[in-house]
Structure formats: structure tokens, C-alpha cells
DOPA-355416 format. One line per 5 residues: number of its first residue (from 1); their letters; for each residue x, y, z of C-alpha. Coordinates in steps of 0.1 Angstrom, whole numbers, plus 5000, padded with zeros to 4 digits. Layout:
BEGIN
NUM = a = X:Y:Z ~ ...
//
This chain:
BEGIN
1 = xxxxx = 7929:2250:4612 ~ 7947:2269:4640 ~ 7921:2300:4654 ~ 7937:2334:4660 ~ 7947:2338:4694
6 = xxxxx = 7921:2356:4716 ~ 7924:2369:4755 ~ 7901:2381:4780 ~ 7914:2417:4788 ~ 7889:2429:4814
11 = xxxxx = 7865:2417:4844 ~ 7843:2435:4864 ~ 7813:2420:4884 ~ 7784:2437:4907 ~ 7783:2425:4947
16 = xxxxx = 7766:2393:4951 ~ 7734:2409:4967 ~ 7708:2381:4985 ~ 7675:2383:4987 ~ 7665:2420:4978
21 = xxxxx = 7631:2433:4973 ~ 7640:2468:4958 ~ 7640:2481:4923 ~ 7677:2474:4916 ~ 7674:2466:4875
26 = xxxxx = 7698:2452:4855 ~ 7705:2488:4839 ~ 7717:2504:4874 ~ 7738:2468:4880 ~ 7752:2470:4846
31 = xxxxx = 7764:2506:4842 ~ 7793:2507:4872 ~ 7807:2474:4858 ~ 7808:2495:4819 ~ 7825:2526:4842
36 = xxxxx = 7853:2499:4859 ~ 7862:2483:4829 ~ 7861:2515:4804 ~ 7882:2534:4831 ~ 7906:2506:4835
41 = xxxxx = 7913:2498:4800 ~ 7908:2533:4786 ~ 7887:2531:4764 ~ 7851:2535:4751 ~ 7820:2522:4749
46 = xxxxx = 7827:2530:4710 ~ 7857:2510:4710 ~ 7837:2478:4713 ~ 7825:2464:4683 ~ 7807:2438:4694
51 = xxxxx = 7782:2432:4726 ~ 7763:2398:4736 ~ 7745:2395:4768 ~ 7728:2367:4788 ~ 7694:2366:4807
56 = xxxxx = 7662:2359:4811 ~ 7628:2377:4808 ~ 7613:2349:4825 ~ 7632:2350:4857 ~ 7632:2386:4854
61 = xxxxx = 7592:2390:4857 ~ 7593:2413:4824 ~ 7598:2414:4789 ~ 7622:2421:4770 ~ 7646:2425:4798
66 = xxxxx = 7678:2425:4776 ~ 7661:2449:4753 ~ 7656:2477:4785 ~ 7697:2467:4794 ~ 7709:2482:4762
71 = xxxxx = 7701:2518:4783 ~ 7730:2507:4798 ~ 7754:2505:4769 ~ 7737:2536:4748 ~ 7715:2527:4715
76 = xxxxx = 7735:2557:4696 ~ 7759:2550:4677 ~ 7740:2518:4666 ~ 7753:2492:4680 ~ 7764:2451:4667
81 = xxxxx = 7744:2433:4697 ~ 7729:2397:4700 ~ 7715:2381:4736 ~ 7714:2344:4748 ~ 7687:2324:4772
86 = xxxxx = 7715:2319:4795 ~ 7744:2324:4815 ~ 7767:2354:4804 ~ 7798:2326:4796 ~ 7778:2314:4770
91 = xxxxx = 7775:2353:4751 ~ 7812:2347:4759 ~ 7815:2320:4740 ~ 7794:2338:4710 ~ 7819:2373:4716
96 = xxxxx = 7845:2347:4711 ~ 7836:2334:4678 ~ 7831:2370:4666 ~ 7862:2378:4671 ~ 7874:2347:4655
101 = xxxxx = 7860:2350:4625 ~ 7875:2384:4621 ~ 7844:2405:4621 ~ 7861:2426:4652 ~ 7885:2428:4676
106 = xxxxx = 7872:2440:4710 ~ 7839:2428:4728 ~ 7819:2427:4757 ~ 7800:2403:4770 ~ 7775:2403:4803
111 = xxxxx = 7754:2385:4822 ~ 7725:2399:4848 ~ 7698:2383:4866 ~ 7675:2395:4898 ~ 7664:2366:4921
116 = xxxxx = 7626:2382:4922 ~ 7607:2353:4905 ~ 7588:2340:4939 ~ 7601:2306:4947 ~ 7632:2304:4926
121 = xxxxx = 7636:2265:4938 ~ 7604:2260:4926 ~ 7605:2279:4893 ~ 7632:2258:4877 ~ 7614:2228:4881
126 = xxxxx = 7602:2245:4847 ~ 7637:2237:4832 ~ 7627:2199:4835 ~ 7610:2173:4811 ~ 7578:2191:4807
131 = xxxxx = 7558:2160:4804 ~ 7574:2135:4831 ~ 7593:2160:4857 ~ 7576:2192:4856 ~ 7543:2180:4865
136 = xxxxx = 7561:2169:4900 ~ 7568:2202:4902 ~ 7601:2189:4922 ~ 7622:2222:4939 ~ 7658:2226:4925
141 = xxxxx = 7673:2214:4957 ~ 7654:2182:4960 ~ 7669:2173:4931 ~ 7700:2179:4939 ~ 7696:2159:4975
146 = xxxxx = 7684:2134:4948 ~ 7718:2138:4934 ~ 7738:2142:4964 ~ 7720:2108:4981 ~ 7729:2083:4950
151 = xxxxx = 7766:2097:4954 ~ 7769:2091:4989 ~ 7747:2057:4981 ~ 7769:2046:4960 ~ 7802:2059:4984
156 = xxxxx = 7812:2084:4955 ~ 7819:2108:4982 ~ 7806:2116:5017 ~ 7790:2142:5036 ~ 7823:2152:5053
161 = xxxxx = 7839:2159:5018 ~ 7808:2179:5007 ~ 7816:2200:5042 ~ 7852:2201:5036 ~ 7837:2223:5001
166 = xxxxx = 7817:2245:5021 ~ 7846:2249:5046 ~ 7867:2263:5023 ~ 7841:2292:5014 ~ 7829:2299:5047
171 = xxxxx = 7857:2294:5069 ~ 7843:2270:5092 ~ 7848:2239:5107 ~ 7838:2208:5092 ~ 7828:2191:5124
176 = xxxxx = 7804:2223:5132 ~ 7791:2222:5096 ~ 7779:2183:5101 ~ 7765:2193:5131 ~ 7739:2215:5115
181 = xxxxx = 7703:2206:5105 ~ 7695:2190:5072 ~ 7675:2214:5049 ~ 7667:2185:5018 ~ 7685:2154:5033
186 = xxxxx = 7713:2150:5028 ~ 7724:2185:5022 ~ 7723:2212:5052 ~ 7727:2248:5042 ~ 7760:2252:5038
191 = xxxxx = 7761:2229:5011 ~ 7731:2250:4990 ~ 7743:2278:4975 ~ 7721:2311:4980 ~ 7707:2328:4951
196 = xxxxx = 7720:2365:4949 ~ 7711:2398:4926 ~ 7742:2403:4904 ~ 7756:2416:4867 ~ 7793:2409:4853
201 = xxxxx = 7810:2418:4822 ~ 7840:2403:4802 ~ 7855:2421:4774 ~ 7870:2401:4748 ~ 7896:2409:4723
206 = xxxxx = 7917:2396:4693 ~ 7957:2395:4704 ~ 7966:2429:4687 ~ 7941:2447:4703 ~ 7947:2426:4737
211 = xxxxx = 7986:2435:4738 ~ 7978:2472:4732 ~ 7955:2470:4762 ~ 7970:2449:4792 ~ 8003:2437:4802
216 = xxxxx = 7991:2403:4805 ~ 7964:2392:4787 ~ 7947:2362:4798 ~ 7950:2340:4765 ~ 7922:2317:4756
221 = xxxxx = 7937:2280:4750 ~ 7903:2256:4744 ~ 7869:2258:4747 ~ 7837:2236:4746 ~ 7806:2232:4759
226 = xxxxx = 7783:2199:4760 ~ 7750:2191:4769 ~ 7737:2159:4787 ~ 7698:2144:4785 ~ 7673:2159:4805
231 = xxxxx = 7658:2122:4812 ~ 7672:2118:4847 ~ 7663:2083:4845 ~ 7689:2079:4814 ~ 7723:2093:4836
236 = xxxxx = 7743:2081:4858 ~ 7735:2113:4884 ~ 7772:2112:4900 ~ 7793:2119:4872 ~ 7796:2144:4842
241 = xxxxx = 7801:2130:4809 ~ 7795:2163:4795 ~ 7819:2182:4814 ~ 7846:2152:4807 ~ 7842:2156:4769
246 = xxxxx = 7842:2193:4773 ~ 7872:2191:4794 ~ 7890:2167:4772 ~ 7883:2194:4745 ~ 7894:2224:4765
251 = xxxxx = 7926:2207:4773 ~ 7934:2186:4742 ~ 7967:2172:4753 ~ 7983:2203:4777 ~ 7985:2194:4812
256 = xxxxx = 7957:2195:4838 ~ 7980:2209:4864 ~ 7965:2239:4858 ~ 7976:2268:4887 ~ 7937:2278:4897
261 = xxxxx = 7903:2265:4885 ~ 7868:2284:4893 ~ 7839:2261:4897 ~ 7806:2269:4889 ~ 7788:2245:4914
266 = xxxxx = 7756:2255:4930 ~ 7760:2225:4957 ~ 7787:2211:4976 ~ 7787:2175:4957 ~ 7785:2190:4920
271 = xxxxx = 7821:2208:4931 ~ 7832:2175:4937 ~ 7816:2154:4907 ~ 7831:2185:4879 ~ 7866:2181:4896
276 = xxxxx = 7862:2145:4890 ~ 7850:2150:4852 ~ 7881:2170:4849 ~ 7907:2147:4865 ~ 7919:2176:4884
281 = xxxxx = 7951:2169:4905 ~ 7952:2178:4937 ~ 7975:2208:4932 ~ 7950:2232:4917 ~ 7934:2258:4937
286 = xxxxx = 7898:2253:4935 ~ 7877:2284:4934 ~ 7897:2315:4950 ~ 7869:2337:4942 ~ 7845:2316:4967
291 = xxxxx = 7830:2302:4936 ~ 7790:2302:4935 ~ 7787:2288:4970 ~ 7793:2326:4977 ~ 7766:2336:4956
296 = xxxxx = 7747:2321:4931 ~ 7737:2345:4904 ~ 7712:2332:4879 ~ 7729:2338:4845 ~ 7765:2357:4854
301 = xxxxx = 7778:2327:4877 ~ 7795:2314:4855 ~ 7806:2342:4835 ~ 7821:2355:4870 ~ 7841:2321:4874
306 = xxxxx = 7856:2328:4840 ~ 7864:2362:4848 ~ 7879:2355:4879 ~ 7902:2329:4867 ~ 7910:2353:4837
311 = xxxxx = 7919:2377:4867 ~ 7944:2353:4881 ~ 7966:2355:4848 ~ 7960:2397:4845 ~ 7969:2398:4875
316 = xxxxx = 8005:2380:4872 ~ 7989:2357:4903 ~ 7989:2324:4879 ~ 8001:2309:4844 ~ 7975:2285:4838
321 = xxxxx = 7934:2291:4844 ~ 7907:2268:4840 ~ 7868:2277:4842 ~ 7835:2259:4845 ~ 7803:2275:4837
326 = xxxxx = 7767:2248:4842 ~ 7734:2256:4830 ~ 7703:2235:4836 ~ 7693:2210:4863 ~ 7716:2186:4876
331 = xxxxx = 7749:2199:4858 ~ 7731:2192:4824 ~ 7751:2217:4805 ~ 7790:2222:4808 ~ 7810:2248:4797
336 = xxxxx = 7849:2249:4798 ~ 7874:2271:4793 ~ 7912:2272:4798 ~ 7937:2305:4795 ~ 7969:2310:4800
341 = xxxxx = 7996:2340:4806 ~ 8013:2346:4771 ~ 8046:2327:4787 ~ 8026:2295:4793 ~ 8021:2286:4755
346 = xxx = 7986:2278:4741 ~ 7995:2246:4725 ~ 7985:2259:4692
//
């Protein structure tokens, strides 16, 4: 069965704030991404017929979280709004089925999270195996030195490849980057990626409404997401078998010369393991944006890397797009998503 064509139409994203202590909630990050994205499309929030957000009460330190960002969007009219435990690219993925099944034709999607959980490192140690990792209570980024240690072990990659990643962000030098301190051996800071206060939003729609809207809609060509076990001791830590098989879906059979791909890598080595997974070739520029080395914001990361490679192709900047969203320790759960400009074709 071939889906109706769908295209991202709009992106708009709150600065990448680290380490505040203020009262900054996700209604106040929310509402000036709304204002962008109804100003620049021109429409209304009653002109979306469908709204699906990502969080987490948890993280957040209150309940129902997602409930108190609906003040954002208005509660009159009723709106058609679900939620999902996680990053804003998977309420994506749900906006994206809505519209394929023809229930509407314009939605929104976002993603919003407020790094004020204490030790954030430590808290996703709850993520883990609740009976054999958990109890270690192990921080985030001694598991990934875990990680990046059986790479360079095994020779995978090396320390002055993960540097060339962070070089590329920050604009320095890989020899001054080796030079710096270790902060979980073997990964020094710049190969950590800090964890920032931030909201995005992605608004969806079915081709009609998407021509109507923007000159060049940022067509959806394949999608997948896959999940890999939890038990550590069961996978191969340097490679992605999830993000292969969710790549292989994405692409089907269209090239993987793709003109810019956004990276949703929270370390230096998992950039390089999910270019790997993808069989990228060397021509593809990796993470304009900065990717989440620039700011790693719990649960609209990835939902920014797809609206930034979406604004590569609204922009007229690129043909061909490719975005990776990760949830869960150790790249356990992939997300992929390809677009392309209405004159690249969708293989369909």
C-alpha cells in the first residue's frame, strides 16, 4: 500500500539554555515557538487538528507536566491531543500516522524538558535493567566511557576521530581538544554533550494542505524506529543494529547520498557508531545545526534534529535530508527519518 505523501511545513525551537535554576516552565518555552510558527505559516492555533507532545513528569519534578503545557496551546475550542514518555520525534511519528490515516491534515507536534531533576547523569541510571543495572546506580556518562572504551578496545575508532566530532561543533583544534583532561576515561568534555532547558515544535501536514502553505515542503520519504535489549551484556556496545534496520527501512532502496543528515548523538563516539549503522558516505554534511553536542535537550533533541534537517529542504539549502532521533541508554532506541524537496522524488 503506498501512504499519502506527508511534509513537515514548519520548525521552530527554544534557545538551548544550560544549567538554569529559574522558573522557566514548559508553558513560557512553548508559547514563542506557537507565535513563530503560526506567524510564519499564517495560520491558527485552530487550523491544527491534531497536537501530540513529548515529556516527562518525572524529569520535570511534577505531575502531569504535559497536562499544565496544554495552557500553552488553549483548552477552548477542545482540542484532538495525545502525549508520549519521550522525545518530541516520537509525537512526530504519532502526528504522522494521523495524518495518514486521514483523520486530518495539519499537526503539531512538541517536545519540552527542564534539566532540574538533581543529578541528571545519575537519574537515568533509572532507565536501566531495574534488577541488574539500576542497583549500580551507574551515571549516564560512565556508561558511555563504557561504550566509548570497548570501541577504541576493539580499534572501532579512536580518540582523535571522537575529537575530530567535537571539533566540528566547537571550532577547535583537535590537538588542543586531546590535550584536555579526562572527565569518565576515555571521554574529556568535549566529547559529553551538556544538558540544556529547551522546547521545539514541528507541524505536520498532508500534501494539499502542505502546498497551500510553503513553497517547498519538506516531503517525508521513510520512517522507522527500532529498539535494541536493555541487557548490556547481550549487545555488541559499538554498533547499532537498531539504527541499521531502521535505516534500511527509512531508505528502502533510494540512495544514501543524502545532501545533510542531523545526528542525535549525546557523545562523540555514538555520532560515529549511527554514521556507521547508516553507511553514510563521506559526502553528507553531518549535523549543520551543531547537533546535540550543542545542547542536549531531554525529550526535543531529537525532534530539533528533524526539524532542522526539514529546514534544510524549506529552505531550498538541500534536496535530500536524513534525521536520527535516540532514546534510552546506550543508543537503545533509533528513530529515522528521510525527506526530500518535492523535485527529489519519494520513491513511492
Amino acid at each position: 500500500m503506498t501512504l499519502p505523501r506527508i511534509a513537515i511545513v514548519g520548525f521552530a525551537h527554544s534557545p538551548n539554555v544550560v544549567g538554569t535554576h529559574g522558573t522557566t516552565n514548559g508553558v513560557e518555552m512553548l508559547i514563542p515557538c506557537f507565535s513563530k510558527l503560526y506567524a510564519e505559516l499564517g495560520i491558527s492555533r485552530t487550523d491544527i487538528g491534531f497536537w501530540c507532545s513529548g515529556s516527562s513528569d518525572y524529569l520535570a519534578g511534577r505531575a502531569f507536566s504535559f497536562i499544565s503545557a496544554i495552557d500553552s496551546i488553549g483548552a477552548m475550542p477542545p482540542i484532538n491531543e495525545s502525549h508520549v514518555e519521550m522525545d518530541g520525534a516520537w509525537a512526530l511519528y504519532e502526528a504522522w500516522v494521523k495524518i495518514a490515516t486521514g483523520e486530518v491534515d495539519l499537526a503539531l507536534a512538541y517536545g519540552f524538558g527542564k534539566s532540574t531533576a538533581g543529578d541528571l547523569d545519575l537519574t537515568l541510571a533509572l532507565q536501566t535493567d531495574p534488577y541488574t543495572v539500576a542497583p549500580l546506580w551507574p551515571q549516564a556518562r560512565s556508561l558511555a566511557a563504557l561504550q566509548a572504551r570497548a570501541g577504541l578496545d576493539a580499534r572501532t575508532w579512536t580518540e582523535a576521530e571522537m575529537a575530530e566530532v567535537a571539533a566540528r561543533t566547537t571550532g577547535a583544534s583537535v590537538d588542543d581538544l586531546l590535550g584536555a583532561d579526562y572527565v569518565a576515561n576515555p571521554l574529556r568534555a568535549h566529547d559529553i554533550a551538556p544538558y540544556t532547558d529547551a522546547a521545539a515544535a514541528v507541524i505536520i501536514a498532508s500534501e494539499r494542505r502542505a502546498r497551500e502553505l510553503v513553497a517547498n515542503p519538506a516531503f517525508i520519504t521513510g520512517w522507522d524506529h527500532r529498539i535494541d535489549t536493555p541487557n548490556f551484556g547481550a549487545r555488541d556496545l559499538t554498533v547499532s543494529p537498531s539504527t541499521a534496520l531502521a535505516g534500511d527501512t527509512a531508505f528502502g532502496e533510494r540512495s544514501r547520498a543524502v545532501d545533510v543528515a542531523e545526528i542525535a548523538a549525546p557523545y562523540t563516539h555514538q555520532e560515529l557508531i549511527v554514521r556507521n549503522a547508516l553507511r553514510l558516505p563521506e559526502s553528507v554534511h553531518i549535523n549543520p545545526s551543531g547537533g546535540v553536542l550543542a545542547g542536549n535537550s531531554l525529550f526535543s533533541a531529537g525532534l530539533q534534529r528533524i526539524g532542522y534537517a526539514a529546514n534544510e529542504i524549506l529552505g531550498g539549502n538541500a534536496q535530500t535530508a536524513l534525521a536520527h532521533a535516540t532514546s534510552g541508554p546506550l543508543l537503545q532506541q533509533n528513530m529515522v527519518v528521510t525527506l526530500g524537496a518535492d523535485t527529489a522524488g519519494d520513491g513511492n
